[in-house]
C-alpha positions as CSV (number, residue, x, y, z in Angstrom):
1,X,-2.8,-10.8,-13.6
2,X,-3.1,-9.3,-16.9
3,X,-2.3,-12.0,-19.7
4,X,-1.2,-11.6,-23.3
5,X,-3.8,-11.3,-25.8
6,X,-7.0,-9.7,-26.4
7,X,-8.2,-8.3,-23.1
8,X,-11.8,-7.8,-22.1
9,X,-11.8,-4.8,-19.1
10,X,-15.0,-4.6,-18.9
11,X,-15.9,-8.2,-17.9
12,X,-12.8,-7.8,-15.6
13,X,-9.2,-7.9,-16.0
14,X,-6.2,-7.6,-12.8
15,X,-2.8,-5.5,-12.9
16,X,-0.3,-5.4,-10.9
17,X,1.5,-1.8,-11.2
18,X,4.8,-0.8,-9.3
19,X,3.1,2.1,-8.1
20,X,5.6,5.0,-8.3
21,X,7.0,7.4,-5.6
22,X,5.1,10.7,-4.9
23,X,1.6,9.2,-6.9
24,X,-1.4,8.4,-4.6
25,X,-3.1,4.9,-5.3
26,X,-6.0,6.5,-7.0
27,X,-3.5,8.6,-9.2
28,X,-2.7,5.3,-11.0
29,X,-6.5,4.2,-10.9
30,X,-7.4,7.4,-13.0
31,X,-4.5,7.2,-15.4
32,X,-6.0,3.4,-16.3
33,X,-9.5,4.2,-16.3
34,X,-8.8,7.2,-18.7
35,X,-6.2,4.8,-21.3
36,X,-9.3,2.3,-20.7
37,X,-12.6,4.9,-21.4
38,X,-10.3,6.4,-24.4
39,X,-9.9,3.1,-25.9
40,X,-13.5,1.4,-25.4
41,X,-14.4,5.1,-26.6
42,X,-16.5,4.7,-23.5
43,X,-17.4,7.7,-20.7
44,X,-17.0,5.6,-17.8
45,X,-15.6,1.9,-16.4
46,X,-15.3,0.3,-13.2
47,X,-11.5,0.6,-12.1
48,X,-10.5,0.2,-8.5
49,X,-7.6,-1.0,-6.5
50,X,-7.1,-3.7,-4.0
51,X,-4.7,-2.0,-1.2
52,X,-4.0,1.4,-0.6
53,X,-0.6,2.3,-0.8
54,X,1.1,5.7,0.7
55,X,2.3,9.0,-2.1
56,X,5.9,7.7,-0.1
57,X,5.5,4.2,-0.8
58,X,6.3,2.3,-4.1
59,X,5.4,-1.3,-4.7
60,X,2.8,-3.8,-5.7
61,X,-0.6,-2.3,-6.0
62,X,-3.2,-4.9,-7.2
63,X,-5.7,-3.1,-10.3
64,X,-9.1,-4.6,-11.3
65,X,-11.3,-3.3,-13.6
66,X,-14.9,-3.8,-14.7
67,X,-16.6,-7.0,-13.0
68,X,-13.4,-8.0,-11.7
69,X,-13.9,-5.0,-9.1
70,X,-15.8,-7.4,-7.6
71,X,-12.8,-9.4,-6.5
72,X,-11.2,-6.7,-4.6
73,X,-12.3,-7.5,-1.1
74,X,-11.2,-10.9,-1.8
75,X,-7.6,-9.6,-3.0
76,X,-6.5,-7.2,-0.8
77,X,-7.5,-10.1,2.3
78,X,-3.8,-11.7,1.0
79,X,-0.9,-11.3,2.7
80,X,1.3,-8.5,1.9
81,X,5.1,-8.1,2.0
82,X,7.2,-5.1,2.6
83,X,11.0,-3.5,3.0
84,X,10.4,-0.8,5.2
85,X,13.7,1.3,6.6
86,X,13.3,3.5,9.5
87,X,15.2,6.2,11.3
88,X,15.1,6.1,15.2
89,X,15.8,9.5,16.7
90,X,13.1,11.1,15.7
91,X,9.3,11.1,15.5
92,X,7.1,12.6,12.9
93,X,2.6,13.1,13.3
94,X,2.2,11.0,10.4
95,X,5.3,8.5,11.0
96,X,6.9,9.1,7.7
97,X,8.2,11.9,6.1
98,X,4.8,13.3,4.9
99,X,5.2,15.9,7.9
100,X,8.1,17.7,9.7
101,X,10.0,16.1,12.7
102,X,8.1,17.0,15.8
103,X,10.3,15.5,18.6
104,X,13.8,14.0,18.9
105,X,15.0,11.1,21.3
106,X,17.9,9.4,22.4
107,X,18.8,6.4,20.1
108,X,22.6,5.6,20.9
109,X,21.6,2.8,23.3
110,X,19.9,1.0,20.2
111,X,22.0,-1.9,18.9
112,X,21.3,-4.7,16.2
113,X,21.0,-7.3,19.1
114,X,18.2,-5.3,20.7
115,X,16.2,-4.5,17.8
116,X,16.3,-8.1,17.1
117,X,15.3,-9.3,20.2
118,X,12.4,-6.5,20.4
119,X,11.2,-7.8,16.8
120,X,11.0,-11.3,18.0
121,X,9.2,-10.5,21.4
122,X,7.1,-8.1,20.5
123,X,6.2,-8.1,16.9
124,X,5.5,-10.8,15.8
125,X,2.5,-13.1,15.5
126,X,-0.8,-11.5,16.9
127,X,-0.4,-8.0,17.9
128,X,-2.2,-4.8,18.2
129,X,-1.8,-1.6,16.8
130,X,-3.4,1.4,16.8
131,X,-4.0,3.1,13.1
132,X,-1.6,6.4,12.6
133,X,-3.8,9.4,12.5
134,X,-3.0,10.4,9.3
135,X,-4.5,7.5,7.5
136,X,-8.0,6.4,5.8
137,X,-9.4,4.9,8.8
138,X,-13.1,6.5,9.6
139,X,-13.9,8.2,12.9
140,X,-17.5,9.4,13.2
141,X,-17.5,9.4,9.2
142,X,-14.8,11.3,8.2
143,X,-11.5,10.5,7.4
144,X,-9.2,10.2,10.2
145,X,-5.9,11.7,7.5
146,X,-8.4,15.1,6.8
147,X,-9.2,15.6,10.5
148,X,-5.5,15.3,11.6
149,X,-4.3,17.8,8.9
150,X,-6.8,20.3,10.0
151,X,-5.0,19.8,13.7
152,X,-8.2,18.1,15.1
153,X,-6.8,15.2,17.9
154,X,-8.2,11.8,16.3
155,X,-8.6,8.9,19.2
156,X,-8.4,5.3,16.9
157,X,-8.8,2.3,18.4
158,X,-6.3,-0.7,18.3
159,X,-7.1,-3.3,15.7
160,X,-5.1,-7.3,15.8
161,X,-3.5,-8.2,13.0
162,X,-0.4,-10.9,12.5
163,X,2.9,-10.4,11.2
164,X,4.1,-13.7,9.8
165,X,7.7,-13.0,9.4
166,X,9.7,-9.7,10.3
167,X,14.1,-9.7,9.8
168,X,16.8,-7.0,10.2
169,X,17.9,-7.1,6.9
170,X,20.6,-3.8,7.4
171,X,21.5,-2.0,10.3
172,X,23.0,1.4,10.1
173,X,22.8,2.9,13.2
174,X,20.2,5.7,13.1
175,X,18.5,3.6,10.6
176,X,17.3,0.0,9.9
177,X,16.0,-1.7,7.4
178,X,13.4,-4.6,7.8
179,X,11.6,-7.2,5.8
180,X,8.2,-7.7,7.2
181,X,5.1,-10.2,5.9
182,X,1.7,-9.1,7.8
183,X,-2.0,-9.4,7.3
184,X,-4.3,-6.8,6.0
185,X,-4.5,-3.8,7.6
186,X,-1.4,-3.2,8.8
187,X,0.4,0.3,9.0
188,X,4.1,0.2,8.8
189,X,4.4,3.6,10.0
190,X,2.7,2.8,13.0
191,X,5.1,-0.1,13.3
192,X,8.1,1.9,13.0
193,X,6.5,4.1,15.7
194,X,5.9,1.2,18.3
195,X,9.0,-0.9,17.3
196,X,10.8,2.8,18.0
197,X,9.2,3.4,21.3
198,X,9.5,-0.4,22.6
199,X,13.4,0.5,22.0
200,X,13.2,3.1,24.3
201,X,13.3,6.1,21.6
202,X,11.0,7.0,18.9
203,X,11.4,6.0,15.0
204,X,9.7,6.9,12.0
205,X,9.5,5.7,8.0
206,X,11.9,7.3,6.1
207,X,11.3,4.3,2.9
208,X,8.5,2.2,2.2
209,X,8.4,-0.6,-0.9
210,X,5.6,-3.5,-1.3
211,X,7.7,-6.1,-2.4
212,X,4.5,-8.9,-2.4
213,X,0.8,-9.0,-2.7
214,X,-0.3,-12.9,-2.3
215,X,1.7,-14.4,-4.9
216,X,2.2,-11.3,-7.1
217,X,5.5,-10.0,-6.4
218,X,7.3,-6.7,-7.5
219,X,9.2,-8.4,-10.4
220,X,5.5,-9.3,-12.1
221,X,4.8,-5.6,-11.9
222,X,4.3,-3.2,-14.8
223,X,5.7,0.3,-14.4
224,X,2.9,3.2,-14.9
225,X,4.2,3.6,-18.4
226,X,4.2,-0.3,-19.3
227,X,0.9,-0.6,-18.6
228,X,-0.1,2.5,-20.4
229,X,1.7,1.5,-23.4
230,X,-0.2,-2.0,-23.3
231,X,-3.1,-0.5,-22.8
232,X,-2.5,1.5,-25.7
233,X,-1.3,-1.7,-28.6
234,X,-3.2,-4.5,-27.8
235,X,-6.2,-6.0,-28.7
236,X,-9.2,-5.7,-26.6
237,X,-13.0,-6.7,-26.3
238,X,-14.4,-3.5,-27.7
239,X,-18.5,-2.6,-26.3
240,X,-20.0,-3.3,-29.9
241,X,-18.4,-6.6,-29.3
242,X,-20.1,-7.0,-26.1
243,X,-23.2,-6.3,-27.3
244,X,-23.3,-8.8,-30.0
245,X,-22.5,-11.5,-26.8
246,X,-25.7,-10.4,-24.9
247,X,-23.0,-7.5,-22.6
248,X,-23.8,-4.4,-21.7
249,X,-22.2,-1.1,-22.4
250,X,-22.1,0.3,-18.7
């Protein structure tokens, strides 16, 4: 993660950013890259992110820049952890509250002991899910997210991953709130849709937080503006400098 001291960002630096509510993964990408070109006085450098996260989500989102871009296959393979609260009742297309409710089901039947029995049988381990429609995944090359909000029908197909750990942390009858440690790639949406629908009703995200990335958690986080600000005052490894050590300026 980023340390004190003169900072090099274009031989490679790593942030972690509490990603705020409402901003899209790439939203905080561009904000860095811009502080970063401004300061380097430079048109361009690498900045990239390891693990998208949802506009509805906040949490942990991993930053590299320059040759440390190169690292971010191998950083968003760690295991990631969340507080996720859903709302059974009710299902949504997307599984969160990016779109209007589109049907509503019986949940008075649910009870704490039977969401905790149906997260112990069910989810967790090695499991499979199948991707929400609205998300990144590819089908035939384009983006599953742009075909669903044009009202095509996307077909994804299931993909195992493991949850490690998942606990009822609150239960407030229509809602719950969970803790949940999984491998790359999973969706929580589509786990509040199939934890919903294994209960008998339907569910869907209604809050979504990335607590943990590998050992980076949410308290070794800059906000947006901390970063920024950082950015901003300290010292860095300016291109003139790198060229003097044999660097380049791209």
């Amino acid at each position: 993660m980023m340390r004190e001291g003169k900072l090099n960002p274009i031989e490679g630096e790593v942030f972690a950013v509490d990603k705020p509510l409402r901003w899209t993964s790439f939203d905080v990408v561009k904000r860095v890259r811009a502080k970063l070109a401004h300061r380097l006085g430079m048109k361009k450098i690498k900045v990239g992110h390891a693990g998208t996260l949802d506009p509805l989500a906040t949490g942990v989102l991993v930053v590299c820049t320059g040759r440390a871009t190169k690292r971010i296959d191998e950083l968003q393979a760690h295991v990631k952890e969340y507080v996720a609260t859903l709302q059974f009742g009710a299902t949504t297309p997307s599984f969160d509250l990016e779109t209007e409710i589109d049907a509503r089901y019986e949940w008075e039947h649910i009870t704490r002991e039977s969401i905790e029995r149906v997260l112990k049988e069910q989810f967790t381990g090695t499991i499979e899910q199948v991707p929400p429609s609205f998300s990144a995944c590819k089908v035939d090359g384009h983006r599953a997210y742009k075909m669903a909000r044009k009202g095509h029908e996307v077909e994804l197909k299931p993909k195992q991953l493991v949850i490690d750990e998942i606990e009822l942390l609150d239960c407030n009858l229509p809602t719950a709130t969970l803790r949940i440690v999984c491998s790359k790639g999973t969706y929580i949406r589509a786990l509040a849709r199939d934890i919903g629908a294994a209960l008998g009703s339907g569910a869907h995200l209604v809050a979504l937080r990335r607590t943990r990335v590998g050992e980076v958690s949410v308290d070794d986080c800059y906000t947006v503006e901390e970063l920024i600000a950082r950015l901003q005052d300290c010292e860095m490894v300016m291109p003139e400098e790198l060229a003097q050590q044999g660097g380049d300026k791209k």
